[in-house]
N, C-alpha and C positions, 0 to 999 in steps of 0.2 A: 253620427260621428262619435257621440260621447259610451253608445254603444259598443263601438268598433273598439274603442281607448281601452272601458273597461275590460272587454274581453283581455287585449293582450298583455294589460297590467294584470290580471288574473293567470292568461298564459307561463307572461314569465315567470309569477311567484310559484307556480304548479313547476315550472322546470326548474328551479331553483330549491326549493324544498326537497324536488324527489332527488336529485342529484346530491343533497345533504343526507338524506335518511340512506340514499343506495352506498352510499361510504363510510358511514356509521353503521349499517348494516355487516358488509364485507367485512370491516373491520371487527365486529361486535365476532362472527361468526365463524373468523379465522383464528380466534381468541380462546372464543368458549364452545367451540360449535364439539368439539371433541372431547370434550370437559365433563363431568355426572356432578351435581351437586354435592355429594359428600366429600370430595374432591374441596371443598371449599369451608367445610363446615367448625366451628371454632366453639368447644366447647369447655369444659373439664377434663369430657372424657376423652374425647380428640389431643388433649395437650398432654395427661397422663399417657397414652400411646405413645403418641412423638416423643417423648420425655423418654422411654425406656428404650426406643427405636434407638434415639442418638446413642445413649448411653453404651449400649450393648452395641452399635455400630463403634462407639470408641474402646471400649473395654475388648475387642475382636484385634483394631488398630493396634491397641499396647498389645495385645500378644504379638503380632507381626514384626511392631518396632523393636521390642525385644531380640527376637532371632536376626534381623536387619542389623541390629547395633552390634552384634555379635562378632557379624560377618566385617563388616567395618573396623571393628577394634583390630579382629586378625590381618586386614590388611594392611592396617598402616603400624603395627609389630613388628611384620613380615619386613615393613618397608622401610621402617625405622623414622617415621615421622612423629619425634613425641609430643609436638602442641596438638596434633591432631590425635593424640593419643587421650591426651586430659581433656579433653572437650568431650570425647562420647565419654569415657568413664564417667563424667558429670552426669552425662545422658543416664549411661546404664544403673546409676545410685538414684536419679530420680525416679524412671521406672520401676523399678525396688521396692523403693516408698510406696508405691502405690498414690500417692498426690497428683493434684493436677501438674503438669510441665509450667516451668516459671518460663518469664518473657524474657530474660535474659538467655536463658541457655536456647532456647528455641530462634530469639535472635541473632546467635553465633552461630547455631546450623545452617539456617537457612540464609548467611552471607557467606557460607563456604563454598568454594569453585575448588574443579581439579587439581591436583599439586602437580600430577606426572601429564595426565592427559589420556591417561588408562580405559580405555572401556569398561572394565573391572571397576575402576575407583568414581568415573562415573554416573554408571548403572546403580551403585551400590550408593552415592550420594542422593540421587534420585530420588531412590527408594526412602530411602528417613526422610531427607523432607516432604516428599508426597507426602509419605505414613503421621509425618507428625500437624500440618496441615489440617489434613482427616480428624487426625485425632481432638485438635484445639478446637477445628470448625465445630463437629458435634459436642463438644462439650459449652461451650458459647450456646448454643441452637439449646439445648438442656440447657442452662443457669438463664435464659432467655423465657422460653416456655414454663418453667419453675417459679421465675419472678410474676408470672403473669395469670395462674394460678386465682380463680374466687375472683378474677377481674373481670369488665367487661372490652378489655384492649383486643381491638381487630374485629368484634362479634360485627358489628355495622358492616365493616368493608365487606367482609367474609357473606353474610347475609346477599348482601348484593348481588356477588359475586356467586355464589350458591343458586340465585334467582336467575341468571343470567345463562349458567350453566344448564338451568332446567331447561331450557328452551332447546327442542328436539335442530336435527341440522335442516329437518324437510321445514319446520317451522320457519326459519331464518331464510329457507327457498322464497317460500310463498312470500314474508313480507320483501325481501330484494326483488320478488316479481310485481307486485302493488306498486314498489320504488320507481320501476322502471313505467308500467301503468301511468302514474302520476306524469310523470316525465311525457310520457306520450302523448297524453291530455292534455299538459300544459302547451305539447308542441301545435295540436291540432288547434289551440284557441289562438296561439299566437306564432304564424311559420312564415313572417313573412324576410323579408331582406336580413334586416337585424337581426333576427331571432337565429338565424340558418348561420349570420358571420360568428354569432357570438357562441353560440354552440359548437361550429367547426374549431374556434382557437378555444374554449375550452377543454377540448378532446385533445388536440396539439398539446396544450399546454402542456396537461396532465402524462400523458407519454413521456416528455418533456423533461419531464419534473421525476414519474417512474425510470426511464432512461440514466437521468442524472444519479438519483439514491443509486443505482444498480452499480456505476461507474466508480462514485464518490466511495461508499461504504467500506468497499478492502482496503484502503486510505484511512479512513477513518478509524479500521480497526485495528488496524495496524500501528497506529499513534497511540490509541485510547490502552492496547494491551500493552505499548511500552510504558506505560505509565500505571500499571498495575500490580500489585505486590503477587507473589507467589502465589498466596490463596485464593487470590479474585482469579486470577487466569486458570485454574483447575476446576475453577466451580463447576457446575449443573446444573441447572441450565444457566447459561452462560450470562456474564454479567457485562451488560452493556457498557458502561460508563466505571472509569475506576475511581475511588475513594475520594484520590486527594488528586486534582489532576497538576501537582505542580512538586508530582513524587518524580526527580530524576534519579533518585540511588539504580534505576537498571543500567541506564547509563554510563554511571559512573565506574561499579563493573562492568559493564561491555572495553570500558577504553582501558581496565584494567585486565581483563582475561587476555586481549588481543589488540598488537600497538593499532589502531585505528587513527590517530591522529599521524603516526607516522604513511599507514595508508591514503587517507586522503593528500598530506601532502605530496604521494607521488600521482594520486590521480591530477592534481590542478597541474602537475608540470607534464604528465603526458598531453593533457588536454590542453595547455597553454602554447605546448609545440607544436602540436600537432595540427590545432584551428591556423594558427602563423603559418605554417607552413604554407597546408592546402588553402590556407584564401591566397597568398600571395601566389602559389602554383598555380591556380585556378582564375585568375583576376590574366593572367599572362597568357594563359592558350585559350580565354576567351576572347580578347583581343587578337590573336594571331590569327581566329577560326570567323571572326567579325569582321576586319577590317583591314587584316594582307591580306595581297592576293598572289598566292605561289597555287603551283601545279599539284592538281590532287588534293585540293583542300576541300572538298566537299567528301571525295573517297574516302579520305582519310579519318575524317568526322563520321561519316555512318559506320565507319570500320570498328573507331571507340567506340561506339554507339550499340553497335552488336556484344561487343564484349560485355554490356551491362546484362544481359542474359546470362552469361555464365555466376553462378554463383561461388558465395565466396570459398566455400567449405574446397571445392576444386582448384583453388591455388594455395589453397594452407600449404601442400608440401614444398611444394617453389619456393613460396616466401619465407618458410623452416630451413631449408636447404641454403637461400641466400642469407638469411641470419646469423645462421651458423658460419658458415663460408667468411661472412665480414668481422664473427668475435663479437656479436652484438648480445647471443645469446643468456637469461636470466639477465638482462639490464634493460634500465629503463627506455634507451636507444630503441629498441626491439619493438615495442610499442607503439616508435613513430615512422622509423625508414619504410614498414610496406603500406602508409599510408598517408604519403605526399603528396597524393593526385586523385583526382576525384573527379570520374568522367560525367556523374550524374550532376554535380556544384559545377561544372564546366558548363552543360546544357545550359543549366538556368540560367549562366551569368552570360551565355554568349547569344541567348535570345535577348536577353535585356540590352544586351550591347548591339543587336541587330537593328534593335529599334528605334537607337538613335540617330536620327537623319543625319545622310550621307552630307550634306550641304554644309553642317556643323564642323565634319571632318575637312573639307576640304577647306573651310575658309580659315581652319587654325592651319594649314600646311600653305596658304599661299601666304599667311605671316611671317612662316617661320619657323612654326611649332613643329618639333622633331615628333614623332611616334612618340617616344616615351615620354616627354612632358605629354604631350596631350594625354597620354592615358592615365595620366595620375593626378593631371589637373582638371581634365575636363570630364570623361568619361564614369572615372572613380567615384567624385563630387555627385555622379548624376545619379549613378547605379547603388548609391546609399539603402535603399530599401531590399533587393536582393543582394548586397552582399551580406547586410543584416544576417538576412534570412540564412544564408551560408554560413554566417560563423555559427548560429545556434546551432542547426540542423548538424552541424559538424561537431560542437560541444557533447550535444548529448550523446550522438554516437561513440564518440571517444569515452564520454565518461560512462556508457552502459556496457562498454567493450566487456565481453568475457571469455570467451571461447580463445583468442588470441595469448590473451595475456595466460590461460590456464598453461597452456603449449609452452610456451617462452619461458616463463618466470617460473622461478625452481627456488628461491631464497624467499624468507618473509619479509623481510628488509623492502624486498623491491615488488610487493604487491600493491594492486591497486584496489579500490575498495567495493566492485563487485567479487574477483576473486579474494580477497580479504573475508567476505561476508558467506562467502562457502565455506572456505577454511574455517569460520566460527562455528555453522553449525553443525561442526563437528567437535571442535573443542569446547562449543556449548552444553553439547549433550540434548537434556530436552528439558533445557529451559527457555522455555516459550519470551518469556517475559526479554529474558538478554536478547534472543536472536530478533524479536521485533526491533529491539532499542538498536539492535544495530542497524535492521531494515530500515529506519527511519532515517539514520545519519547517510545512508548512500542514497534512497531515495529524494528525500527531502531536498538539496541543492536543485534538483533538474525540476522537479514540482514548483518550487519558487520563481526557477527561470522562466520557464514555460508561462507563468500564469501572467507575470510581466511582461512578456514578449511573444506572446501570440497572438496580437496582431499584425505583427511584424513579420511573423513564420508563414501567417494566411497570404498578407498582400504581396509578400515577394514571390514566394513560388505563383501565383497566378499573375505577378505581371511577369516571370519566368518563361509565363507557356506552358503550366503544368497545371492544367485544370481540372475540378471535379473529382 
């Protein structure tokens, strides 16, 4: 017996180790596996290279920013914009000099947005502050490598990391195949009940957890680049995590390039009418299709029911033709009239209502209880959990609406804030950094909602009838 013990205390530390060495492996091999040692090497003479590398990568830059800044001055001449006139002229007298670019003038570039909203003006802002970026990054990267110079700062890491790299990719095969060996052996000494559950929700897990980063991460990066200065978001290889993460100046341009605070408030009034509506529409022909009994009422429900088939893109003109036709057109109205009824929020709530025993209904009607008290006191009260589920499911659709409101809305006054978040990037141009900080301010509310009230989203549709 004590035989038997050690073995599969031996077992599991063999599947436990190899299972550590095989992800330290992977990991090790996806890293460095394509990597050559000198790639890592940190010497004198390695940092005099990179030293003249940068340099000469920034001294290329000031030629470029020059002709850039040129282009620039003649357009806002042309356009008559003179504080944008004295700001590059500042530029073009620094590059002159031949000095590094001071933090001030490089700080009023790179907070300049479009005036007109030009493609020209733009493209052409872009440009300088890409170029000047570039230029600041390698000069940093040189006064970096310069200061460092007869030191022994980084040789360690570097060394390591130089070690790590020598290791061929067939190398890093063989030991992730030993990993798996190990693993093998550990399972052969110890396979019995335990060993088979603990290893299956290992495997789960791990998917689990891959699945998850795979979902999570454009979330994440999306936050993380609104929160990134100019520089960090252009980098090479790209920079995981930004500086300071409690930098909103992208923000605070974004709500200045494009009114967004007045877009969100027409999204929460589309969405505020529009949930009222359809629950109250949908709470009523649940009930009519549950618990009257007229002629044709089962025809008439598979009839809506078939209609859920046709998709939506095939009644845009109808409901373009009926907007127009009512004067709804470019106003916020438009938004909610072709979407008062909701035959799939109907379904759920009329299974839900199906369920409730017929016995309940009749002992409120030999009280007294008209039809509509009992649906609003008895029914309603019960069906709290799908209609839950109804209002969210209804929320986020309203508030992810865009295809609709592209069609309708024709003023910026009366955008919502996914159409709102196209219009920007376009008047963003291609700054990375605004259009995330926007994508964060429309995304971010339904993210919140959801992660509060999902389980609320799960249990209604399945006691709904909508399973799997």
């Amino acid at each position: 017996m004590k035989k038997n013990n050690t073995m599969r205390s031996v077992g599991a530390g063999l599947v436990a180790f190899g299972f550590l060495c095989l992800v330290v492996f992977l990991v090790l091999m996806l890293t460095y596996g394509s990597a050559k040692p000198s790639d890592f090497t940190v010497n004198d003479e390695t940092r005099q290279t990179a030293i003249a590398e940068a340099q000469a990568t920034a001294a290329r830059s000031r030629g470029l920013l020059s002709a850039r800044t040129e282009q620039v001055i003649a357009y806002y001449e042309k356009q008559g914009y003179a504080d944008r006139l004295k700001i590059f002229n500042d530029l073009k007298a620094e590059l002159e000099t031949g000095n590094p670019i001071q933090d001030g003038i490089n700080n009023v570039i790179q907070g300049l947005r479009s005036v007109d909203g030009q493609e020209d003006e733009i493209q052409h802002l872009y440009n300088v502050q890409n170029l000047l970026n570039v230029i600041r990054s390698n000069e940093a990267v040189a006064d970096q490598l310069t200061a460092a110079l007869g030191t022994d700062q980084g040789v360690a890491v570097a060394n390591r990391r130089a070690a790590l790299a020598g290791v061929s990719a067939r190398q890093w095969l063989v030991l992730i195949a030993l990993s798996l060996v190990v693993i093998a052996v550990g399972f052969y000494l110890n396979h019995g009940y335990g060993m088979k559950n603990v290893m299956s929700k290992v495997l789960l897990y791990a998917l689990l957890v891959l699945g998850g980063v795979i979902m999570v991460f454009p979330f994440y990066w999306m936050l993380s680049s609104s929160l990134k200065t100019r520089m960090e978001v252009s980098m090479f290889p790209p920079q995981f995590a930004p500086s300071k993460w409690l930098n909103i100046e992208n923000y605070r341009l974004a709500f200045n390039t494009a009114p967004f605070a007045q877009y969100f408030l027409n999204s929460i009034v589309v969405c505020f009418f529009s949930v009222l509506i359809v629950t109250v529409t949908t709470i009523l022909a649940s009930f009519a299709f549950s618990r009257l009994q007229f002629p044709g009422r089962e025809l008439i429900f598979s009839a809506l029911l078939s209609m859920m088939m046709l998709p939506f893109e095939m009644l845009v003109i109808t409901n373009y033709s009926t907007v127009i036709r009512l004067g709804f057109n470019d106003s916020l109205p438009a938004l909610v009239f072709p979407f008062i009824s909701s035959i799939f929020y109907t379904y759920i709530m009329r299974n839900f209502f199906a369920s409730i025993p017929d016995s309940l209904y009749w002992s409120a009607r030999v009280d007294g209880c008209s039809n509509w008290r009992y649906l609003w006191k008895v029914m309603v009260p019960i069906a709290r959990p799908s209609l839950v589920t109804v209002v969210l499911l209804n929320a986020l659709a309203s508030w992810n609406s865009f295809m609709w409101p592209l069609l309708v809305i024709k003023s910026t006054a009366n955008r919502t804030l996914p159409f709102g978040l196209y219009a920007f990037t376009t008047e963003a141009g291609s700054y990375q950094e605004l259009i995330m900080a926007a994508s964060t301010i429309v995304v971010l509310p339904m993210i919140i909602l959801f992660l509060f009230c999902r389980k609320q989203i799960l249990n209604g549709v399945a006691r709904g009838g909508i399973k799997g």
